[in-house]
N, C-alpha and C positions, 0 to 999 in steps of 0.2 A: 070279519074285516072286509072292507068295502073293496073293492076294485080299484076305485080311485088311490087308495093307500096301499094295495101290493104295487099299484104302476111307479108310484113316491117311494116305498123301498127299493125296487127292483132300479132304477133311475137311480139312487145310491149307492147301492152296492157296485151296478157296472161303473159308475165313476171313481171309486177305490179300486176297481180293479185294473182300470186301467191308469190308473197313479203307480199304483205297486208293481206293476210290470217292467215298465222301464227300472225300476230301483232292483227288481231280482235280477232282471239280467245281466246289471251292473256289477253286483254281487258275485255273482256267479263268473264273469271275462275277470274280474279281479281275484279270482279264486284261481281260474286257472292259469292266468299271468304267475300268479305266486310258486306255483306248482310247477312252473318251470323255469323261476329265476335260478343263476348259480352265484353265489356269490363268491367277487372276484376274491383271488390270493393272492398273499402279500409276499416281496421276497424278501425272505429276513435280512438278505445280504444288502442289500440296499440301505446306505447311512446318510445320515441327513447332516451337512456338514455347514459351519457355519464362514462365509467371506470376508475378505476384506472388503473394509466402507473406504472408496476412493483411490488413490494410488499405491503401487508396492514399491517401495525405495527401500535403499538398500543401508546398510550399518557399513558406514566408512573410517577409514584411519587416516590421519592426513596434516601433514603441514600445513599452518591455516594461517592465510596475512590478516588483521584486524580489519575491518573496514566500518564504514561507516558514510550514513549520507549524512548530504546536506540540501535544506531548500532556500532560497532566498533571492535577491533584488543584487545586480549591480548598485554601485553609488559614488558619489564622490564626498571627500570629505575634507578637501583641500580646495583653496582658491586662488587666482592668480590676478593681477589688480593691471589697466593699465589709464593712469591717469590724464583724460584731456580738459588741457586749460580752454575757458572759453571767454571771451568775454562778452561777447552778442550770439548765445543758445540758438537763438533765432534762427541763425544762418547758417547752422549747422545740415547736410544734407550726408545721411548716412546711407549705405549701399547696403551695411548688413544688418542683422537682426538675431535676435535670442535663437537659437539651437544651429547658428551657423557654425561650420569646423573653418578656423583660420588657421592659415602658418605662416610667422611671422614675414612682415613684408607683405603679404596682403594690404588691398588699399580696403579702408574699413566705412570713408565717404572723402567729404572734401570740405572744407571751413576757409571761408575766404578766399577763395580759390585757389588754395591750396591741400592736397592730397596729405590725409591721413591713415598712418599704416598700423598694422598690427605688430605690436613689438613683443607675442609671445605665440608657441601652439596650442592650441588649445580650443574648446565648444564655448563659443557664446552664450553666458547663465542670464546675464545681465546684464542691460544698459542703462545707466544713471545720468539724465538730464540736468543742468542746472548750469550754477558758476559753480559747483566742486564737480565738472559731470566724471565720470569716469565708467571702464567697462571691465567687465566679471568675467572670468573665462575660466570653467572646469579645471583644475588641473589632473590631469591626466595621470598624473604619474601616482596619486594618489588614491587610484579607483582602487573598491573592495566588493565583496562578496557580503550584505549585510545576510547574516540567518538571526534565524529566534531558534535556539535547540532544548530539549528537554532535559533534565539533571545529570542522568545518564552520559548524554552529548558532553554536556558542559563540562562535565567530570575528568571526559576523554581528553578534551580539548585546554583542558589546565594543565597536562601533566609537565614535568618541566622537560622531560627528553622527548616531547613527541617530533614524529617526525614525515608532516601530512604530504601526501602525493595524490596524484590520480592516476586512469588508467592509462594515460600515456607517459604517463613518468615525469610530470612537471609537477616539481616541489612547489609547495605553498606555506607562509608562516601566519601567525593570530598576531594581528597587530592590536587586535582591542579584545576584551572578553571581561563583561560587566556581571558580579558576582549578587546583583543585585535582580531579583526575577519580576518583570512585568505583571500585569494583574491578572495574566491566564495562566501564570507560573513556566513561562518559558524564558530561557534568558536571551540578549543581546551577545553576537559575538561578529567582528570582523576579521575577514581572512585575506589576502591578495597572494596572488601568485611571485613566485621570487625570481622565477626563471621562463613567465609567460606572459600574457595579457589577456585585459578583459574590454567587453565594451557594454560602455554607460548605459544603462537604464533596462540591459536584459534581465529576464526573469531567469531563473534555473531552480527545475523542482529534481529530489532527490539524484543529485549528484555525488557520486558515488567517491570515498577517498579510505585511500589506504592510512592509517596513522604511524605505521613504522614498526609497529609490535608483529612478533610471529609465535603462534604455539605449534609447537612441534608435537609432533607421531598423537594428536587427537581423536577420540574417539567422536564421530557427530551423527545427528542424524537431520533430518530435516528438521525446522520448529511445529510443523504441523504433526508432527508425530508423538509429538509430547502431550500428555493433554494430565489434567487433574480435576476431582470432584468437590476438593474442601480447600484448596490454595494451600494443601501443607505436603502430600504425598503428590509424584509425579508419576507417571505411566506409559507405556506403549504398549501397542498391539504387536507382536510376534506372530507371523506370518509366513508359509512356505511361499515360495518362487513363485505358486501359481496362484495365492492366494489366500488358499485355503488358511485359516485362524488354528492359530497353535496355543500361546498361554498371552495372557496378561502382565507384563512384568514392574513393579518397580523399578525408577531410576534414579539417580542424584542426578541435579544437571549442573551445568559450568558458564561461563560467558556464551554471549550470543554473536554472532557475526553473519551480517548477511541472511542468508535464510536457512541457516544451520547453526545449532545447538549443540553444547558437549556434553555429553552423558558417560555413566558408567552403571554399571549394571547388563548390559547388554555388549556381544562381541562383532567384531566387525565379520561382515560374509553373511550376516544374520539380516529377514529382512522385516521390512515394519507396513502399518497400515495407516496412510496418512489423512482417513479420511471423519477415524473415530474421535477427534477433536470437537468437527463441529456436531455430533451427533450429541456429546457430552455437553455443551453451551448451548446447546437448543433445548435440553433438556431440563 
């Protein structure tokens, strides 16, 4: 063997050895890492305990007034006329106009130089120009609460002894309630207050009314506490005070009111977890 070819192995060999070097010593600090891990211990006593998803509320007993909202539109549904003769339109010069409030005696313009008056109370709907002119004015006494309410609503609101309030204690009665349901399936119903007022063209979303009904010494819990998997079995999470998850239980439930539900199957003092609903609907 030539010279030239021991220099060509020997040039080989020292290039594997200095590859292999780095990898033993590697080898070897990972040997003795090994050689002095401990591995940690576990402590049996330590249990793995499962929460409540969201709030803890509590299993109540309680005397419960029915309530119920409502959302909808002031309006009027009544009109009140007041007729002016004219024979030259022309000459007519009016002071007021559509959404004016008049009370009677009010000057309204003047025709021939003579002052004309309002001979009712009431909001200016309408002024009608001509030889029949005459002018429209709200009547007032007729304003109602128009809503659109859902079957359930509608149901409440047929009954023949109800007997609707709100939270300040002004009775209201259903002076209309149409048994015939629009094309989103909600019905028409008109309300007015019997012993209050309203004013024309306010909105009001979920306005709150008692109907007259009371269920006595009920068991309820909140509605988010209820939840179910097949729309046929109902459920709650039973839970200690501090959270922690205790059992699953069955429950029958009852009417709704408000943001509580009547249930049985569960006792009052007992508390719930209000948050395993939407974990169940997401699912």
């Amino acid at each position: 063997m030539s010279w030239k070819q021991l220099f060509k192995y020997g040039i080989i060999v020292l290039l594997v050895v200095l590859l292999l070097t780095p990898v033993g010593a590697l080898f070897q600090i990972s040997k003795l890492e090994q050689s002095q891990y401990t591995a940690p211990t576990v402590d049996a006593s330590v249990v793995l305990v499962e929460r409540a998803y969201g709030d803890i509320l509590e299993v109540s007993q309680t005397d419960l007034k029915e309530r119920i909202e409502l959302s909808g539109q002031v309006i009027c549904t009544g009109y009140l006329y007041q007729e002016v003769n004219l024979e030259s339109p022309h000459l007519l010069r009016l002071w007021a106009q559509s959404g004016d409030y008049l009370v009677a005696g009010d000057p309204i313009g003047i025709y021939k130089g003579e002052t004309i008056y309002s001979s009712t109370n009431g909001i200016i709907s309408k002024i009608s120009m001509g030889t029949e002119a005459y002018i429209e004015f709200y009547d007032l006494s007729t304003l109602s609460l128009e809503c659109y309410v859902t079957e359930d609503i509608h149901r409440i609101l047929s009954r023949s002894n109800l007997a609707l309030s709100d939270q300040d204690g002004i009775s209201y009665e259903v002076i209309r309630i149409e048994d015939v349901p629009t094309r989103s399936g909600l019905y028409r119903v008109l309300i007015r207050p019997i012993d209050g007022s309203l004013t024309i063209g306010t909105s009001i979303s979920d306005f709150s009314m008692f109907t007259g009904r009371t269920y006595p010494n009920c068991i309820v819990v909140q509605r988010d506490c209820v939840y179910t998997r097949d729309g046929l079995t109902y459920y709650v999470r039973l839970v200690d005070s501090n959270g922690i998850f205790i059992e699953e239980v069955p429950v029958e439930i009852g009417e709704t009111v408000g943001d509580l539900i009547f249930v049985s199957g569960v006792e009052p003092g007992q508390y719930c977890d209000s948050g395993y609903k939407a974990v169940v609907e997401s699912s």
